[in-house]
N, C-alpha and C positions, 0 to 999 in steps of 0.2 A: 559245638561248632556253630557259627554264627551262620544267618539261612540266605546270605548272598550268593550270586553267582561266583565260583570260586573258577577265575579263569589264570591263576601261578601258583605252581604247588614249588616251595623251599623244602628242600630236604636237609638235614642234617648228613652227615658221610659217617663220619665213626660209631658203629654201635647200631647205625640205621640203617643204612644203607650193607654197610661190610660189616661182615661177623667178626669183630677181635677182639673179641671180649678175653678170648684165650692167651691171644698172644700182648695183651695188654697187662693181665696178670703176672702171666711169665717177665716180661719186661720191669715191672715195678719186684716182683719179688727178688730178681739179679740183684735191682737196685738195694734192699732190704739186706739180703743175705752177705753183701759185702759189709754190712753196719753191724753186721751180730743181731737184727732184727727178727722179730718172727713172720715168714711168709704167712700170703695171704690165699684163701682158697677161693676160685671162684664165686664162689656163694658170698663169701666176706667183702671181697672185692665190692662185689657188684651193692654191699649195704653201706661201704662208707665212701665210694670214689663221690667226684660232686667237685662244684666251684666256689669258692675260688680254689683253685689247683693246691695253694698252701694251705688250707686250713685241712685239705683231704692228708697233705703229707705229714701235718703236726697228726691227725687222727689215726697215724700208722707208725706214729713214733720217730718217726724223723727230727734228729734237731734242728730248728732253721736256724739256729743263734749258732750253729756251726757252719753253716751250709748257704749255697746263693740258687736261688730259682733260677739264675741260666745252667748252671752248673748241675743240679739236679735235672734239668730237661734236656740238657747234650746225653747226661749218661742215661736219662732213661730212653732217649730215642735211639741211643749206640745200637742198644737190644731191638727195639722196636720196628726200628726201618730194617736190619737186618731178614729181622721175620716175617714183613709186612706182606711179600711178594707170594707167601704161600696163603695168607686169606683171601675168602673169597666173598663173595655178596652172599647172603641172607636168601635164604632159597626162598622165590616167589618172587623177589626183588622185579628181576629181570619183564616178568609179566606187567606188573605194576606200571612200569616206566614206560615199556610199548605199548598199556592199554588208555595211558592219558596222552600220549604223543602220539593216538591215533583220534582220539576226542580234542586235539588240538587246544591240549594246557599247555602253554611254558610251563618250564621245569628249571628247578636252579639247585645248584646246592651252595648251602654255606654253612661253611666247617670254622674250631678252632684251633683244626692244622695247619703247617706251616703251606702256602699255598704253592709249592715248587713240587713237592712231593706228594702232595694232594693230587694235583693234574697227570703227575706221573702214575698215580694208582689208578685214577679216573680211566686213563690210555691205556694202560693194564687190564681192567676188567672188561672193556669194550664196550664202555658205555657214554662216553663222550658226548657223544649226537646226542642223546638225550635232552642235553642241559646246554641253555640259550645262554648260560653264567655263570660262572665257578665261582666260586667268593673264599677265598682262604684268609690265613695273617700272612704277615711278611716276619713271623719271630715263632719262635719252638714253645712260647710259656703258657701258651691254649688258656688264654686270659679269655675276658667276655668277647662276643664277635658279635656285638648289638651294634657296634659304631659301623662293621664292614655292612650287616641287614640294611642298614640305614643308606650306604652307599648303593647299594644294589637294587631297593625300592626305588631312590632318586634316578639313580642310569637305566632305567626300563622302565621309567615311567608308569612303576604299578603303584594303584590304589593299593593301601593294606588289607580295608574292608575286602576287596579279591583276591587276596592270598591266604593261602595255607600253609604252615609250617608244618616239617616233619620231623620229630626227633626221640632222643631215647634216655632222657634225662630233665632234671627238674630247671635246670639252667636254660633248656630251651623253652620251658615255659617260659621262665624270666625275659629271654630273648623276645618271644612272640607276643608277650603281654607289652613291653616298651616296645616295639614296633607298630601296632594293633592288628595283627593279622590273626587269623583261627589257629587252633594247635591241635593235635594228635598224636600224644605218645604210644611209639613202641615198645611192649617190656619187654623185647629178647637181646636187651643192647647193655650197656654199664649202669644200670641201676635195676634196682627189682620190682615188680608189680607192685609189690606195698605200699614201694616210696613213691613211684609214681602215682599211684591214686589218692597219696597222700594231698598231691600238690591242689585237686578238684578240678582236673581239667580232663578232656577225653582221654581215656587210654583202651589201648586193644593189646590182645594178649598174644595175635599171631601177624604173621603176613595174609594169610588168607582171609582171619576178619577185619582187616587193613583194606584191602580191594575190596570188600563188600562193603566197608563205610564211604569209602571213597565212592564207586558207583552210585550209590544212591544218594551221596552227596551232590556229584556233578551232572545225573540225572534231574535236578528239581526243576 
């Protein structure tokens, strides 16, 4: 992390925030099992998911020379939004969120969900007030969300060097590195400790050493 005063923390939503790693699996395996495919187990899951979203579905066996990326992302959200209403946040989340909106950081998220149902899940866990910003797509293909970062630093008028991203994949490094804001990966989200420390960026292995990086980050 870079040693500025970090006064916007970005969080990622899927994976970091909310735990669905389970019902994200179930969702793509529906998808799989209608193809004659072989499902995926968590643990698999979590070593080849990754962006861009087509190269994750060619490495599952998907044919795209049959198939359309809208088409593939209606039916895997059919499952998806179905399930969505029973996940829950990431135990420790909830501390996390009141103990920087009590040290007076903004807080934003920005996801590469579609942003209709994003806000609806946001209003669901009760955590709305948090976040001075919601940043989603306007489309279901959870393509890059570097062009929406990029909207969201300009309409809040934040410096990058003061921000912090949070997320649970190698793509948001990507995001945080073209934006220039600090990063910290969580690995309890869609990718695995491995891959992430593969990328050479912070990564923490829990929530609870997540709040202890954070504190003594926003303590300096």
């Amino acid at each position: 992390m870079k040693s500025q005063r970090i006064t916007a923390v970005i969080w990622d939503f899927n994976g970091t925030l909310i735990d669905d790693v389970d019902l994200a699996t179930r969702s793509i395996n529906t998808l799989l099992l209608r193809r004659n495919l072989a499902p995926l187990t968590v643990a698999t899951y979590r070593e080849v998911f990754g962006f861009p979203v087509a190269d994750y579905y060619r490495a599952i066996g998907v044919d795209l020379a049959q198939e359309t990326m809208t088409g593939l992302a209606d039916e895997f959200h059919e499952t998806y939004f179905l399930g969505l209403p029973e996940s829950s946040l990431h135990k420790g989340v909830t501390e996390i969120l009141e103990a920087l909106q009590a040290m007076g950081v903004a807080q934003f998220i920005l996801s590469a969900m579609e942003e209709g149902p994003l806000r609806a899940a946001i209003d669901r866990l009760g955590i709305a007030d948090f976040f001075t910003g919601v940043y989603g797509l306007d489309h279901r293909l959870a393509d890059s969300k570097i062009a929406r970062g990029r909207e969201l630093l300009d309409a809040f008028r934040i410096r990058a060097e003061d921000a912090l991203f949070i997320g649970d994949t190698d793509h948001d490094a990507e995001v945080a590195m073209a934006l220039g804001t600090s990063i910290i990966l969580i690995a309890e989200g869609h990718q695995s400790a491995q891959r992430l420390r593969g990328v050479g960026c912070p990564v923490v292995d829990s929530f609870a050493r997540l709040r202890e990086t954070l504190m003594q980050q926003l303590s300096q």
